[in-house]
Each structure stands twice: as C-alpha cells, then as structure tokens.
N, C-alpha and C positions, 0 to 999 in steps of 0.2 A: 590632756590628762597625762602627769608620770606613768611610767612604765611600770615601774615599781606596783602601784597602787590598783593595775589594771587588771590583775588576776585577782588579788583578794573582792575589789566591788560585783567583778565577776560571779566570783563564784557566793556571793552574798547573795547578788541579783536572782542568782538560779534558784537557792533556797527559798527565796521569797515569790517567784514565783509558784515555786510546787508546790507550797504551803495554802498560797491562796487560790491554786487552782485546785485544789483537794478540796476546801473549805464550800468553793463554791462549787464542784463536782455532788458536793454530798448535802448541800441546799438544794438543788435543781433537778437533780437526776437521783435522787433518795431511792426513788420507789423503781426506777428503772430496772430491767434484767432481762438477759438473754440467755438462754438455755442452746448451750450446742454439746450436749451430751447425747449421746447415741439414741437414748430411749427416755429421754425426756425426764431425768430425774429430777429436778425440782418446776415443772411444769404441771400446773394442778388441772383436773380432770373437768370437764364442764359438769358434773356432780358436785364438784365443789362449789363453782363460781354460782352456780345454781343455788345451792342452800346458802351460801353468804349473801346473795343478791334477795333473801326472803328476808333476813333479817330487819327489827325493824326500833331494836337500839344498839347500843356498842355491848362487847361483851370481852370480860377483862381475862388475858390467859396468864397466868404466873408458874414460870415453865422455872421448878425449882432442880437445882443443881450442883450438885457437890462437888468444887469443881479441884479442892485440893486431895479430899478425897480421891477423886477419878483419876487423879496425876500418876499415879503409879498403874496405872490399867490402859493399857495403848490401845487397846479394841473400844472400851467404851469410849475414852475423848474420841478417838476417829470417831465414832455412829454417834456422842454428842454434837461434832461439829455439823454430820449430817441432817438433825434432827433440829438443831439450831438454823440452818439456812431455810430446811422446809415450812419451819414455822413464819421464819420473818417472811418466805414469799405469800403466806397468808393474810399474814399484815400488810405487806404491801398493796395486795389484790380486794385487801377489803374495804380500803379510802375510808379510812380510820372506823370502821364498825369495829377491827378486833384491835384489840390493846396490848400487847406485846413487851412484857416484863418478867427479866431472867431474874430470878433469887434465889444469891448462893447460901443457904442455911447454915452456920457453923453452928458448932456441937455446944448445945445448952441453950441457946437463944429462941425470943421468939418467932423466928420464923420456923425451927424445927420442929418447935408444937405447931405452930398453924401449919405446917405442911405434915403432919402425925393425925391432928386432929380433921386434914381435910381427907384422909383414908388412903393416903401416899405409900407404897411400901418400901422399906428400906434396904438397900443392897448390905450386907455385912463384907466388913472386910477383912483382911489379914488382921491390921492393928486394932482389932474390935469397933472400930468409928461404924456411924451410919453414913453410906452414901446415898444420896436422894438424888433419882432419875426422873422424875415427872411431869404432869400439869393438871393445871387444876384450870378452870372456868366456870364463868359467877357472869351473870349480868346481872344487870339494876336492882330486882327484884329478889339477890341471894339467891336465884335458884341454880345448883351447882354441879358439874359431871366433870369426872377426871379422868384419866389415865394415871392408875397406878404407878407402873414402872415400864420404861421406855426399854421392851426387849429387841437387841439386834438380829437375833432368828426370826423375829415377827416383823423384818424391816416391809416385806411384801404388803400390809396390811395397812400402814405409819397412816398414808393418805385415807383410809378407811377409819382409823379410830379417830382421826381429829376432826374429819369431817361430822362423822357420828355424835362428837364431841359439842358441835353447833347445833345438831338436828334436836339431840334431846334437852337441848337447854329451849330449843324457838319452839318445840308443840310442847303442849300443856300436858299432855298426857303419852303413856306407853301405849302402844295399840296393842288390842288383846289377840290372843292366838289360840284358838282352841286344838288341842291334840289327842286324836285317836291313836293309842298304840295297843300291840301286846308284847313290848321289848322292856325288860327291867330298866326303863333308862327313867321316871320320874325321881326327883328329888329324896322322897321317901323312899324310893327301892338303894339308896346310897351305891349305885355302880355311876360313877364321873363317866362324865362324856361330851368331850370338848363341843361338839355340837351343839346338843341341848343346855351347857354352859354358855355358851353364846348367845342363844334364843334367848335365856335368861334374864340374862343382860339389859338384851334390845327388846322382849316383846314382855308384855304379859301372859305366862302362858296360863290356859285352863283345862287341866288336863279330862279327859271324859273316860269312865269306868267302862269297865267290860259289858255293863248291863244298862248302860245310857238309854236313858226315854226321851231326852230333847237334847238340843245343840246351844248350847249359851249363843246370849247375840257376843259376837267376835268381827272382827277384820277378815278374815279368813283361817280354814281349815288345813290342819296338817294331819294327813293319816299318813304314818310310818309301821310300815308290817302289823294291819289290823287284824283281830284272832276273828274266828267265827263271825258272821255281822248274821243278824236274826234280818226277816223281811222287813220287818219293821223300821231297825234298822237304816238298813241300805236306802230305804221308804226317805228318812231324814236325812241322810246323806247327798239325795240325789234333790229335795226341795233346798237342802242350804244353795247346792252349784245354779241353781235356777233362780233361787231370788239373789243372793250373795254374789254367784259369780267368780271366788276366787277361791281357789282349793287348788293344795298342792298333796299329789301322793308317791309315797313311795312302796312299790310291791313288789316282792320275793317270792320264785318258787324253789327256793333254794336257802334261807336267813340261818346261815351258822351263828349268826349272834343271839336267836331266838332257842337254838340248843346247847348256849353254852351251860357248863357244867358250874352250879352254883355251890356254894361253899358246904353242901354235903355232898358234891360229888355228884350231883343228878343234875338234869335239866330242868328249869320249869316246868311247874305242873300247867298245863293244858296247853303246853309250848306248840306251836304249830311251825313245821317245816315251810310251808307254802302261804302266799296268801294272795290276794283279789278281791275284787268291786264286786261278785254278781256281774248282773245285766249293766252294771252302769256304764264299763269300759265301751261295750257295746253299741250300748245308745250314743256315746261319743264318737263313734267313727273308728273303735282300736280291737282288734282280734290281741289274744294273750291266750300263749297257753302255761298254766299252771307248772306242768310235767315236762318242761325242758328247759334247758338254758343255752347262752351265749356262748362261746370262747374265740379266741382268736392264735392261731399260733406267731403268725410276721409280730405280734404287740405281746408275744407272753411275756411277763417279768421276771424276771433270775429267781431261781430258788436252788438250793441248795440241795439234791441228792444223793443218797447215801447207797453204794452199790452194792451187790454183794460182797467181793470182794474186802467192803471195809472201806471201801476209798469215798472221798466228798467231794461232788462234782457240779458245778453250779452250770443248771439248764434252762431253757425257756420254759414255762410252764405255760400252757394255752389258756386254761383255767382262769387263771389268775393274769390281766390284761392291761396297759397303760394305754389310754386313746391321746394322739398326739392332735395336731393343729390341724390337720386333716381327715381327722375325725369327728371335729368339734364344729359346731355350726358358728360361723362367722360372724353373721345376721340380728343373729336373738339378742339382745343386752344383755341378759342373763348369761353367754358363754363366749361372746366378742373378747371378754379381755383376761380370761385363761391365757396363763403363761405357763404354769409347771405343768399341764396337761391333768389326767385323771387317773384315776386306779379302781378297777371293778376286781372281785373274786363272784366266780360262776350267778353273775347276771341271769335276769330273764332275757325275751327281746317283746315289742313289740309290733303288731303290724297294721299299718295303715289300711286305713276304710278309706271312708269319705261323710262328708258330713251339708246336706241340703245348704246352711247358710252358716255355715261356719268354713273353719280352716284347720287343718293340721301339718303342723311347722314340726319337724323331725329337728332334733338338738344333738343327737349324740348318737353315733355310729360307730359296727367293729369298722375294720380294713376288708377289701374285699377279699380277704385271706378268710373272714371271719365266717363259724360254722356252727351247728345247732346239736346238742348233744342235752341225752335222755336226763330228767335230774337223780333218777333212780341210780344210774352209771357217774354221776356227779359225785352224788353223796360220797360213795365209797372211795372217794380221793386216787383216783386213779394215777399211774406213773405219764411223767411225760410220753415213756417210748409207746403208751398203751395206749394213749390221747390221739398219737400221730400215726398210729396202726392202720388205722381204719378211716384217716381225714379226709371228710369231703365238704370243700366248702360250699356254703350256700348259694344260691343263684343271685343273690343279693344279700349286700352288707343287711345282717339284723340291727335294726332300730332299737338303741336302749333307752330314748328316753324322747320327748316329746311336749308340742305347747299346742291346746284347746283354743282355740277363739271363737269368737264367736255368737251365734245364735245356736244353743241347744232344745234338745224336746225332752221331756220325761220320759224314766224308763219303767211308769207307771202310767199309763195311757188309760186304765181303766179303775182309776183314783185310789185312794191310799187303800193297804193293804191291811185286812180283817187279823186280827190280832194282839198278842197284849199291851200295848200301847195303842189309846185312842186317839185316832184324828179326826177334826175336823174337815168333811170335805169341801165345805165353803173355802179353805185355804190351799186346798190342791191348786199346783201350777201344773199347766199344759206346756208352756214356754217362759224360757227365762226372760227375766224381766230386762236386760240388757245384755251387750255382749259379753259372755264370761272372757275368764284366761284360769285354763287349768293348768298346769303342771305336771307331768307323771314320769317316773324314771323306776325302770323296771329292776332296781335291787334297791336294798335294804342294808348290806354290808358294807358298802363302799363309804356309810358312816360311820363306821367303826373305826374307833384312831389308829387300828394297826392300819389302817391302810392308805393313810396320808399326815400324820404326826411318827418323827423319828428323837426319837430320846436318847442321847449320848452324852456318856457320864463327863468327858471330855466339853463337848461344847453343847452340851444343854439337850432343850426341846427345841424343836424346826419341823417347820410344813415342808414335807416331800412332794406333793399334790394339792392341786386347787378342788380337793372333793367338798373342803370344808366352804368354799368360796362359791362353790355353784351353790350348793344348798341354801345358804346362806341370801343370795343372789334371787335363786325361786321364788324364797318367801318373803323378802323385800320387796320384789314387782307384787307380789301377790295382799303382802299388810303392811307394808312398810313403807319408807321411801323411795320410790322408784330413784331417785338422784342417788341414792350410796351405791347402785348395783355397781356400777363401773370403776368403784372405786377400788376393791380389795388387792387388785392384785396387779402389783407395780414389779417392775425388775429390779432386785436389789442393786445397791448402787457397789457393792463387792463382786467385783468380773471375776468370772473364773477361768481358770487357763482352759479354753476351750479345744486348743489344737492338741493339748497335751491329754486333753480327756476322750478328743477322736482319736489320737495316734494308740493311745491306752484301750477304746473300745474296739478298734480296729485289730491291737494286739490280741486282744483275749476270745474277738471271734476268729482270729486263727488257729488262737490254740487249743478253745474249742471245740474246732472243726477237727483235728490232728487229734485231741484226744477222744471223739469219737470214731474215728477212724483207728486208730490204735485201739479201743475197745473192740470193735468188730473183729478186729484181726487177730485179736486175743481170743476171743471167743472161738472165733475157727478155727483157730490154732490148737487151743484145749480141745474142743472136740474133735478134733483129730488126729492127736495125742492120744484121747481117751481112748480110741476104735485102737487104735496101734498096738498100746500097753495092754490095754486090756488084752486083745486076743494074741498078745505077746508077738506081732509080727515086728516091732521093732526093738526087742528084748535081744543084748550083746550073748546075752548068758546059753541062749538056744537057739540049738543048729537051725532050726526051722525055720529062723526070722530070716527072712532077707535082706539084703545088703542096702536094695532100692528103701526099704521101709523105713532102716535107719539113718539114709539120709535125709530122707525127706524131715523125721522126727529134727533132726539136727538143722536141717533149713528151716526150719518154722521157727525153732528156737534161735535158730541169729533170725531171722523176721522181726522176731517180738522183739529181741536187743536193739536191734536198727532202728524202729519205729521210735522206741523209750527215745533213743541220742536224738533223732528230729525232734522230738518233744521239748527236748530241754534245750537244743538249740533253738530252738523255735523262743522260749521260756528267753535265752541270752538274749537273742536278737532284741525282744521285747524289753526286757530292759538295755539296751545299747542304743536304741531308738530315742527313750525315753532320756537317758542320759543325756545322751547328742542333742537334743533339742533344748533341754535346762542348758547345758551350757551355750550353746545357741542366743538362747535368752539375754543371762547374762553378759557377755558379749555383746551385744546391741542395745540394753539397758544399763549397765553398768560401765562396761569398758570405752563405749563409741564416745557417748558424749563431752566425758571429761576430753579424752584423746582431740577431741572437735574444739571444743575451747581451748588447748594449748595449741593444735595449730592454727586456727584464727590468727592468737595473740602473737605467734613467730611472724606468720606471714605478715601481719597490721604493721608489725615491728619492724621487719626487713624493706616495707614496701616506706614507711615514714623516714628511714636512714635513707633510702636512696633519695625523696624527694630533698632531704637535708642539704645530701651532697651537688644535690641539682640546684 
C-alpha cells in the first residue's frame, strides 16, 4: 500500500469501525445498565420490579416535554435529564410491558391539547410560552393516571409516583379508607394539608362523624386525634381491629393543631387538647399516659430565641425533636428506608406491655438523652434554659410509636356495651379473626406541614422530613400496597457539600457554645454591677467607694469586652474555614484537571521527540 494513502484508509477504517460497533452496542446491549452511584440512583426498588412483574398487558407512558421551552432553565434540563434516564430504566426492566415515548408539545399543536386535556399542568414562563414537564399512562383499556408536573423538590418521591403510576392503572379500583378525626383537616373544613392531599389521591377516603353508629366496610381504619369516643364507640372500634385487622392511629396528649385559632380568632369548638383509645391501647399490650409528653434535648431542633436583652439567638429546643437513623427502627418496611429522618413537637410516648400471642415491634425512639415532661408544663411553651433546669432523663428512651401483630382479644369480654347504638351480640368477637397489624404513633402534630414541608420563595416547596413518608408508608402496609412502602424515599441525585455543611455545623456549635458562655458572664457581670452601683461602693463621685470596688466594676467591664472580641473572632474564624475549604474545592475541581491534561500532553510530547530522535 502507498504511504500516502495509509493514513487517510486509516483513519476511514477507525470511523467505520466506531459507527458499527455503536450500532451493534445499541442492538444487543439496549436494555443493559450498571449503576455505580453511591446510593443507587437509578436502580429501581424491588416495589417496583414487584408491581411491573404483576402487570398483565403493556402500558403506554408519554413523558411529554418542552424541551425548547426548558432550554433557558438549567435546573430543570439537568432534573429532566434525571427524569428521563429513570424512566427508560423502567422500560428497560419492564421487557416491553412499559412503552416509553417522549413528546415535545409545541405551542398550538395537537399534542398540547392532548397533554392539557390529559390534566398536565403547565410551567409558565418568562416569555409567556407553556412549558410541559409530565406523564401520562393509558393501557389497552384507556384507563389513565398521570403525574402532573415533574417537581425537582419532590425528586425523593420520583420512584414513588411512577411506581403508583402502574399500581393505579393494574387494580380496578381505589381502596377505601375510612377516617376518624377531630382535626379540621376534611375537605369541607377547606384547611390544605398535604397529608390528607395525598390520601386523597391514593385512597378512597370516608370520613366518619363525630356521632358515628357503624364503620363503613373499608380496607382499613385511620384515627388521627379522635374527640370524645362514647362506649359505644370504642365498642366499634375495637370489633373493626378483630375482624379487619388493620388500623392505624395517631394520638396526642398534647395536638396544638386541634387548638389552632380559626379565622375568628378562637379554637374549635369542642377542640380537645389530648386524646386516646379507652381500654383499647390496653388490651393491646400499650400503657399511654394522656398527661405527659416526650422531649429530647442531644435531638432538639434550632429555634430561634428572643432574649431580654432584644438579641435572637438560635437554640436547641428539647420540645421540639429530629429522630435520626438511630432512632428509627431499621427492620419495619414502614421505616427501613427513611433518609431525611423525622420531626415530632412535644409527642406522647408509649409503653410496652406484652401481648399472650401477639408481638410488639417498637418503630421510633427519643435518644437516650430523651425525657418525660408534664403536658400541663408543655402547654405553656416553656424556655429552652427552663426545659434543661430541671432535666432528668428517663431510664429508658420513650417509645413513640409502634407496630401490633398478631393475635388480639377484645377489650369487651363481656359483650357489646348497653347503650345508644344497638348491637347485635350473635356478632360479638372474642378473638380476631386473623393476625392484625396496628399502627400507632403517639402524636398528632408531626402531621402538620410546618413540621416537615419548607416553602421558599426562592426555591419553592421541599420536604425537610420523611413525616409525610412514614405516614404515608403506615397506611400502605395497612390499605394499600405493601410494594410502594419502600419506595418514597430515595436520595436526591443533587449532593450537597456535606464537608462544608459539617465544617458550618461544627462552626455554629462553637459559637454557640461562646455565646452562652458570654451570656453567663454577662449576666454576672450585671449583677454584680448592680450590688456595686446600686450601694454605690463602686461610685468615683464618693469617698466611701473603695478603690478595690472599682476595679473590680472595671474588670468585669473589660471581661465582657474580651468575651464579645472571642465571639467575633470565633465569628472570623468561621468564616475563614469556610472560605478556605471553597477555595480548596475549587482547586482540585477546577484548577487540577485542566493543569493534569496539559502536562500529560507535554510529557506524551517530549517522551515521542525523544523516541523520534532514537
């Protein structure tokens, strides 16, 4: 072969190659994929592979996208691309049950109506256009469930809504969920509450009156902070968990959301502070008392206190609690796959029995820092420094929440109870009919969105907390599909500089620490100022002060000077730490690599001129 001609066939050859080893890469190994990401982001949960392995024809996803639209918006293509990879690994894993079609809607055509008219909602944007972030799914028979719009705050959930996505298309029907409350939270009391916006969603709910004489047949029972329950009552209650079997509760003796102030300024009328089962808890194996609560001070959450002084100072509040992965039981499916941990304000707890032929499985725990405080001293919102006055912890972490199994007995042994609702007692159970699974988590407020949904006008709404995911999770194993439990809660595929958020939390419990300690010192200081001045021993103006009075007055005064300067050095340090490590960063993200590929390219260079000259 010329010489001439031996580079260009060359380098023809190579083209031709790559082209058809791509062509047949992507014949043969389609459906291939390896996941080496730290926590498994697009590796789907065996809930998933679970409900797509039930299915039992294809079902079509049309994952529509606006994708000239989105081109000016760098957050949403990045968590498009996201959202695109974790669908196709659906497709792929489904060996063609799911169908897998992206459509990009332009403005007036008809895919913008079919994606308007399938219930899509539209992102607005600067130049007035609609951008569409969704999906829709349809099998054979047009029956159809979507996901509106693909929110990146809500990436934690992504593997939960599309899973959900299949479940309600493959059963026929919503399972129904009947709810006992006394919180304004039904649909007619118009108070939102992401919660029961979600039940919504996924169950049937049917909600039961204050003055209920039966239980609709349902899937399972939800009581969340129930008012008054008459014998009767309770009477119904305790036959649903014995033929039924599945009942989740949640009870407060403590529900600030049951006395929130309603829009004439007062709380509900027959609002009850506290609430409880009767004897049911009991017959289950659980002691509860009404008249105390939880707290924990090693897990309090920052709040903000306002001193006398006028100054705001962000402290632990014990009251108010985050349970971490050490707190949460490992075990349960229901709390295995909690990532953002949880948030209680002033919980019950409570406490294990035991149960002839059943089990109780403890789910959620303070720290062994954690201690038992009166709710009557609760109420009254006490100060952090009055909290930790008098702290003694318990001899054991309080239990806040807990799972039933089992074989139970009635907590009516000497058949239904004489009053205004009649029973028949041919229908009295003595013993449930099969093993239940209760649920019970001893507050009520930890559903409240302030205490795991954060709203920022900047970057939207975002889950701070998996409160909404346990709950969520409960009543799944309990009416739903046990396969979505383990879905909700993924690690988002956005890292956060975690060194930079311990070097920062490590800062601020120094300073902290220093500005309690400079409070103290203040405080002594004044009061010993005040002895001074006041009986004028350290007054320049008269003879009678002493010399020793005044200096001391003068040493406590550079004290308190001295203290403030560590404060604010302390304050520099912190950010000089912080500085130092960004640019750190940078440096080994920015500056190394390029630096890396020019000297390669010298050294490759220098090392090929010598073999030249060889």
């Amino acid at each position: 072969m010329k010489r001439p001609l031996f580079l260009p066939l060359m380098l023809v050859s190579l083209v031709l190659v790559f082209l058809a080893g791509n062509d047949l890469a992507g014949r043969w190994f389609s459906g291939a994929r390896l996941d080496l990401t730290q926590d498994g982001l697009y590796r789907l949960s065996e809930g998933s592979l679970a409900v797509m392995d039930r299915l039992d024809e294809p079902v079509e996803w049309h994952f529509y996208y606006s994708r000239a639209e989105a081109a000016q918006y760098p957050a949403i293509r990045a968590y498009a691309t996201r959202v695109r990879e974790f669908l196709a690994s659906y497709a792929d894993r489904s060996g063609g049950r799911i169908r897998l079609n992206e459509i990009d809607p332009e403005p007036f055509s008809p895919d913008e109506d079919a994606a308007l008219e399938a219930g899509l909602t539209p992102m607005p944007t600067d130049g007035g256009d609609r951008l569409f972030f969704g999906l829709v799914a349809r099998n054979s028979v047009d029956d159809q469930a979507v996901v509106p719009l693909f929110r990146e705050e809500a990436e934690a959930r992504l593997e939960y809504d599309l899973t959900r996505l299949i479940a309600d298309i493959e059963r026929p029907a919503r399972p129904r969920l009947a709810v006992l409350t006394s919180l304004p939270l039904s649909p007619d009391d118009g108070a939102p509450n992401t919660f029961i916006t979600e039940l919504n969603a996924a169950y049937e709910l049917v909600w039961l009156g204050r003055d209920f004489e039966t239980i609709p047949d349902a899937s399972a029972l939800l009581i969340l902070h129930p008012g008054t329950l008459s014998e009767g009552q309770t009477y119904l209650i305790d036959q649903f968990a014995l033929s039924r079997g599945r009942v989740v509760a949640f009870i407060d003796p403590l529900a600030h959301m049951a006395l929130r102030p309603g829009a004439d300024g007062l709380p509900p009328l027959n609002a009850r502070r506290a609430s409880d089962l009767g004897p049911l808890l009991t017959r289950w194996g659980l002691g509860y008392d009404r008249e105390s609560v939880a707290m924990d001070r090693q897990l309090g959450l920052p709040v903000e206190i306002v001193e006398s002084d006028g100054r705001a100072r962000r402290r632990a509040y014990p009251l108010w609690f985050a349970l971490g992965q050490s707190e949460i039981s490992q075990t349960d499916l229901a709390t295995a796959t909690l990532d953002l941990g949880l948030n209680f304000g002033s919980p019950g707890w409570l406490e294990i029995g035991g149960l002839a032929d059943g089990q109780i499985t403890p789910l959620l725990a303070t720290s062994p820092e954690g201690a038992v405080l009166d709710a009557d001293i609760a109420a009254g919102a006490p100060g952090p420094d009055a909290l930790l006055r008098d702290y003694m912890p318990a001899s054991s972490p309080p239990v806040l929440a807990v799972r039933v199994t089992g074989m139970i007995e009635t907590a009516f042994p000497a058949g239904p109870p004489a009053g205004e609702i009649a029973f028949d007692p041919a229908d009295h159970r003595e013993l449930s009919d099969g093993p239940v699974d209760i649920a019970i988590v001893a507050d009520a407020d930890w559903l409240d969105d302030s205490f795991y949904v954060r709203t920022d006008p900047g970057t939207g709404t975002s889950f701070v907390a998996d409160n909404l995911t346990l709950a969520l999770n409960l009543i799944d194993m309990a009416a739903g599909d046990p396969a979505l439990v383990s879905l909700r809660s993924r690690t988002p595929s956005l890292r956060p500089m975690t060194r930079v958020e311990r070097l920062r939390a490590d800062a601020e419990a120094r300073y902290v620490a220093a500005q309690d300690a400079l409070e103290t010192q203040i405080a002594d200081a004044e009061a010993r100022l005040d002895r001074l001045l006041g009986s004028g021993q350290a007054s320049a103006l008269l003879a009678s002060s002493r010399a020793s009075d005044r200096e001391e007055a003068m040493r406590l005064r550079a004290e308190i000077l001295q203290t403030r300067a560590e404060l604010r050095a302390i304050e520099r340090d912190f950010r000089r730490d912080i500085d130092a490590l960004n640019a750190d960063l940078q440096f080994w993200t920015i500056g190394v690599p390029p630096a890396l590929v020019i000297l390669f390219g010298i050294v490759g260079s220098i090392v090929r001129r010598r073999r030249r000259r060889t």
